[in-house]
C-alpha positions as CSV (number, residue, x, y, z in Angstrom):
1,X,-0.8,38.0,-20.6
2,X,-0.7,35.1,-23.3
3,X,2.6,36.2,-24.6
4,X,4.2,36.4,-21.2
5,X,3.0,33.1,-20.6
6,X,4.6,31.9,-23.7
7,X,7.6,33.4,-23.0
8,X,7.5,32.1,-19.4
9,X,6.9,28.2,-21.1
10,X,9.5,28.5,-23.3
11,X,12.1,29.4,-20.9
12,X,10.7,26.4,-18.6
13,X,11.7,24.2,-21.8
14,X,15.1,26.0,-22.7
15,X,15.7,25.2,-19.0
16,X,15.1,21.3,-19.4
17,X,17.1,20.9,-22.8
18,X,19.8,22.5,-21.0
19,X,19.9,20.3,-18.1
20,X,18.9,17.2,-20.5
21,X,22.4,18.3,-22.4
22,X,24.7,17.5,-19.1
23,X,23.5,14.0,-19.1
24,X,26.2,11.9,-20.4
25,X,25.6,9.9,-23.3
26,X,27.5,6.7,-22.7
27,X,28.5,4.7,-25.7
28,X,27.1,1.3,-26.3
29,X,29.3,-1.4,-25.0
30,X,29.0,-3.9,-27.8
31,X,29.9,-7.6,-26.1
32,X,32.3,-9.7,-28.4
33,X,30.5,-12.8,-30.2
34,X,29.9,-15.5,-28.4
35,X,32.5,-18.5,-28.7
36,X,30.5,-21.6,-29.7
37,X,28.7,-23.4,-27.1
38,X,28.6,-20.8,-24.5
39,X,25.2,-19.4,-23.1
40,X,24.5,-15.6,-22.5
41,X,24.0,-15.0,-19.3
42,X,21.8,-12.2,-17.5
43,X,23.7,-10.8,-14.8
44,X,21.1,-10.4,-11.5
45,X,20.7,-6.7,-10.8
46,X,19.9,-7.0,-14.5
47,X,17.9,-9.6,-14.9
48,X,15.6,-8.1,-11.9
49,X,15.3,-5.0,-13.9
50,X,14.0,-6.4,-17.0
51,X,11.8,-8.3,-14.6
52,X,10.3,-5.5,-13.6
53,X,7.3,-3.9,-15.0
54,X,8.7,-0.7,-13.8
55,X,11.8,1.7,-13.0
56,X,9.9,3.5,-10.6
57,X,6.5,3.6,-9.0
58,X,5.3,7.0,-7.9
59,X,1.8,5.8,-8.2
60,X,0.5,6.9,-4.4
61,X,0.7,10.7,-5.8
62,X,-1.8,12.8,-7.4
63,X,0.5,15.6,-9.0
64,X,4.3,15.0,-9.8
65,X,6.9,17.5,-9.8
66,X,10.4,17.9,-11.3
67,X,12.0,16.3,-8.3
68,X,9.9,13.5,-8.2
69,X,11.3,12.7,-12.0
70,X,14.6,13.5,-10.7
71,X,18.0,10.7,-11.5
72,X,15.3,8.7,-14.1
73,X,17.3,7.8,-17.2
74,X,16.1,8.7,-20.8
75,X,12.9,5.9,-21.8
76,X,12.5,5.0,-18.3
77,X,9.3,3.3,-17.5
78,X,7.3,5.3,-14.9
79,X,4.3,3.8,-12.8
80,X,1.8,6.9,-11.7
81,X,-1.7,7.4,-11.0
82,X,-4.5,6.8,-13.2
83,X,-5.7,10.8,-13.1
84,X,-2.4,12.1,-12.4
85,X,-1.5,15.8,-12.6
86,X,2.2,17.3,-14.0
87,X,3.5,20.6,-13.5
88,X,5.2,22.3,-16.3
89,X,8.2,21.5,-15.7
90,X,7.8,18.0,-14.9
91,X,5.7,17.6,-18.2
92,X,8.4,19.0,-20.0
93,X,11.0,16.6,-18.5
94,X,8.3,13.5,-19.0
95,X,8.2,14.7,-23.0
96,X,12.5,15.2,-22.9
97,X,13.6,11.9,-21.6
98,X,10.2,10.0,-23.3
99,X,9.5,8.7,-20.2
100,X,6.9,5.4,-20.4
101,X,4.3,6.4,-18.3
102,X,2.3,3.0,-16.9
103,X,-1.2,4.3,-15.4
104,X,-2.3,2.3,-12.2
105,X,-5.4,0.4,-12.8
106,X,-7.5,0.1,-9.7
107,X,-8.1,-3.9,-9.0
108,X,-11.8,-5.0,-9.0
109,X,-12.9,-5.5,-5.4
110,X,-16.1,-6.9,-3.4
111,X,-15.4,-5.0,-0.3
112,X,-18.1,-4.1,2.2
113,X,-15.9,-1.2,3.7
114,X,-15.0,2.3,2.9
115,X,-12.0,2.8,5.1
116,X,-9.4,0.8,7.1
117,X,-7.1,1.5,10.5
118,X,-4.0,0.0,10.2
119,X,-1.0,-0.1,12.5
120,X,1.5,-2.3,13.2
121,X,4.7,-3.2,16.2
122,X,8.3,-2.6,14.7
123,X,7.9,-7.1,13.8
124,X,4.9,-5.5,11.4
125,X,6.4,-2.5,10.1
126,X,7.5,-4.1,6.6
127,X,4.7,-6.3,6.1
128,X,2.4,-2.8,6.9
129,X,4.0,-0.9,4.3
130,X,3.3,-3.6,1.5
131,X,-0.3,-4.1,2.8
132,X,-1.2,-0.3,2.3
133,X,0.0,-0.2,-1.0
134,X,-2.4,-3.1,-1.6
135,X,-5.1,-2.5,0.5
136,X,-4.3,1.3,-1.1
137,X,-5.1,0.1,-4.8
138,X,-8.7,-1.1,-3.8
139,X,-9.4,2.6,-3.3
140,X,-10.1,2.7,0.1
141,X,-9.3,5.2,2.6
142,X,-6.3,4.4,4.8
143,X,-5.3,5.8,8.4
144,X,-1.9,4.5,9.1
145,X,-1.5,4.7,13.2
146,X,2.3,3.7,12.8
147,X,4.7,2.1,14.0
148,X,6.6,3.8,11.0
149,X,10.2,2.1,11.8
150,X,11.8,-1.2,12.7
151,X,12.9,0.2,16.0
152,X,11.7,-1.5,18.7
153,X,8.0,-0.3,20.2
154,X,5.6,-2.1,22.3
155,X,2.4,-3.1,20.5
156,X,-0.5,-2.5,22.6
157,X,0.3,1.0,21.9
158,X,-0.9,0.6,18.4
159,X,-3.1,-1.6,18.8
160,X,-4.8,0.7,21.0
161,X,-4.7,3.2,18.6
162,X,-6.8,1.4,15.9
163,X,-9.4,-0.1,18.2
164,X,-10.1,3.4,19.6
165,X,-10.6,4.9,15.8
166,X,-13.0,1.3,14.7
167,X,-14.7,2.1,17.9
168,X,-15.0,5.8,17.5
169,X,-16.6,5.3,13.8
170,X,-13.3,6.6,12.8
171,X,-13.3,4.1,10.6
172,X,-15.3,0.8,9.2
173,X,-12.2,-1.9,10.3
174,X,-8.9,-2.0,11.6
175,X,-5.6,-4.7,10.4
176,X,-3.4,-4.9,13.3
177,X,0.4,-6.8,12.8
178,X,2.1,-7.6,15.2
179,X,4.3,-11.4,15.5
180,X,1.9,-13.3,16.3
181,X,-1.4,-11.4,16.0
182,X,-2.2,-12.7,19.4
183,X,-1.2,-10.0,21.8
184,X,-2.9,-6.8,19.1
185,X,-6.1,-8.8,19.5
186,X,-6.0,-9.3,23.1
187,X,-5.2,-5.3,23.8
188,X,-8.4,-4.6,20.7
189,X,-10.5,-6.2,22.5
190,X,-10.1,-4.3,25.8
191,X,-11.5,-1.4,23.7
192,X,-15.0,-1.1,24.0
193,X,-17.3,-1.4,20.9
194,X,-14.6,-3.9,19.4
195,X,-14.5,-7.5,18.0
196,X,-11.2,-8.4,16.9
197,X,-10.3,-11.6,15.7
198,X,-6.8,-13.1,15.0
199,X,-7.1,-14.9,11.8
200,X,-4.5,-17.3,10.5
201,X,-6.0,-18.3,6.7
202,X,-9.1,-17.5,4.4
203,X,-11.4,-19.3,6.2
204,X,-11.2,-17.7,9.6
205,X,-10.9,-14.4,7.8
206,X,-14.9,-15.1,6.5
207,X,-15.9,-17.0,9.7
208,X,-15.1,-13.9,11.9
209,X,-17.0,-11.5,9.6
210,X,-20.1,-13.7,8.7
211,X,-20.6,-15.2,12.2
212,X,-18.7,-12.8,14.7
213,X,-19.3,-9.4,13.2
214,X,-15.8,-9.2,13.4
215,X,-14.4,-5.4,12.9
216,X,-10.2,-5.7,13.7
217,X,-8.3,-8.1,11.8
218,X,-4.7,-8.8,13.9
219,X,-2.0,-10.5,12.3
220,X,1.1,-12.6,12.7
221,X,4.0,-11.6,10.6
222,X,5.7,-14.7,11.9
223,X,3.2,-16.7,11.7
224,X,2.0,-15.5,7.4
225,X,3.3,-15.1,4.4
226,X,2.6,-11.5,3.1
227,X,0.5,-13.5,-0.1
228,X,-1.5,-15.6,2.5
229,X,-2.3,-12.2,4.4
230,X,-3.6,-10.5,1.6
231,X,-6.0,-13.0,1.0
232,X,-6.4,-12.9,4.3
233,X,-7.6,-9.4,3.9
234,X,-9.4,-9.7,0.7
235,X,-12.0,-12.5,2.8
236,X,-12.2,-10.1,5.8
237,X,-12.9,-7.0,3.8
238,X,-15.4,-8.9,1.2
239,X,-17.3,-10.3,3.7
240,X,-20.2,-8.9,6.2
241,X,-22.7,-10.4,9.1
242,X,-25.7,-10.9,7.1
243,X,-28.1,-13.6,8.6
244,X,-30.5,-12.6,12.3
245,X,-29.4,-15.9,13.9
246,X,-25.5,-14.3,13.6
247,X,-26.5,-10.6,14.0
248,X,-28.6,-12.3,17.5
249,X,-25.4,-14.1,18.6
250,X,-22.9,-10.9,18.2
251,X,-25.8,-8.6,20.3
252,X,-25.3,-10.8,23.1
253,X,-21.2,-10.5,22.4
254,X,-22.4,-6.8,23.0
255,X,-24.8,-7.4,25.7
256,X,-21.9,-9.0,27.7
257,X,-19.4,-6.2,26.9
258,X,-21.7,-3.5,28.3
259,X,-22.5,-5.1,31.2
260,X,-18.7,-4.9,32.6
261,X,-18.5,-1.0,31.3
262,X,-21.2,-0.4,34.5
């Protein structure tokens, strides 16, 4: 059984030398000396790449295959996982080419919650996409309710969708986008069992946590740049309802709400 998994290996790696052998090897363009008093200068695509600190990012996956390697160039620098998994194959390839492999470090966080609802109108989409990948390296558990396009949708669809899992215990929070924030928070808050809050900086982030017992952040991709809304995030994650006279206040928040559910 060893020997036929030898033999089985080393077929695997005869395979990827062969395959690494129809890659061209261009030669090196050599640029002619510089004439005195004339600066080099980085063309853009370029100067973004060496920019970058790396080729690709296949960091959201746990196990990596042969076609997730597949067009990177020989030295390529490749961001993954921090307990990534190869096959064989794709090991072999990572070993052929000397791929750089750059291991995601998960950030340091204070958060108070385990999981997060997102979703988001087609105004939201991008800025959803770049907050999962941040809320995403904090470790915490993400259900993505869509919209999963630019294409035009109507947002208390969503909206509706990620009050319904907070309220169900689905989840500890929602983040709702939308272009305003404005309208997801209106259509949360029709949702029994939910306190959403639109929040616009830091500041109202914390208040709505601390004083409100806020549990859906909405939004305004119009209205925030995508570095203010991640610390918007940070502040409403990080935070939680601690003192009575606040906890006393948000029961009669509750109080209210039940009172119209009769």
């Amino acid at each position: 059984m060893a020997d036929q998994k030898t033999e089985t290996r080393d077929r695997v790696r005869e395979l990827v030398r062969q395959v690494l052998a129809t890659v061209p090897n261009e030669p090196a363009v050599v640029p002619p000396a510089p004439e005195s008093g004339v600066e080099h200068v980085v063309v853009n695509s370029l100067q973004e790449k060496m920019g970058r600190e790396w080729d690709r990012d296949e960091s959201s996956k746990s196990l990596l295959t042969e076609d997730d390697l597949r067009g990177l160039e020989p030295g390529s620098r490749l961001r993954v996982a921090q307990n990534v998994k190869f096959t064989a194959l794709a090991e072999d390839i990572v070993n052929g080419l000397g791929l750089q492999l750059i291991r995601k470090v998960p950030r340091q966080s204070t958060t108070k919650v385990r999981s997060v609802a997102i979703g988001c109108d087609h105004g939201g989409f991008k800025t959803k996409e770049q907050l999962k990948n941040y809320i995403g390296d904090l470790g915490l558990n993400i259900r993505d309710f869509g919209t999963n396009s630019e294409d035009a949708v109507d947002y208390p669809d969503f909206a509706h969708s990620v009050a319904q899992s907070v309220a169900g215990k689905q989840v500890d929070v929602g983040i709702i986008i939308d272009g305003a924030g404005i309208g997801s928070a209106m259509t949360a808050n029709k949702v029994p069992g939910v306190r959403a809050a639109a929040c616009y900086s830091v500041a109202l982030a914390r208040n709505s946590r601390e004083h409100n017992g806020a549990n859906v952040l909405t939004l305004g991709s119009g209205q925030t740049s995508l570095d203010e809304m991640k610390a918007i995030v940070d502040a409403f994650i990080s935070t939680d309802i601690s003192e009575e006279r606040h906890k006393k206040r948000v029961g009669k928040i509750d109080n209210i709400d039940r009172q119209y559910r009769r």
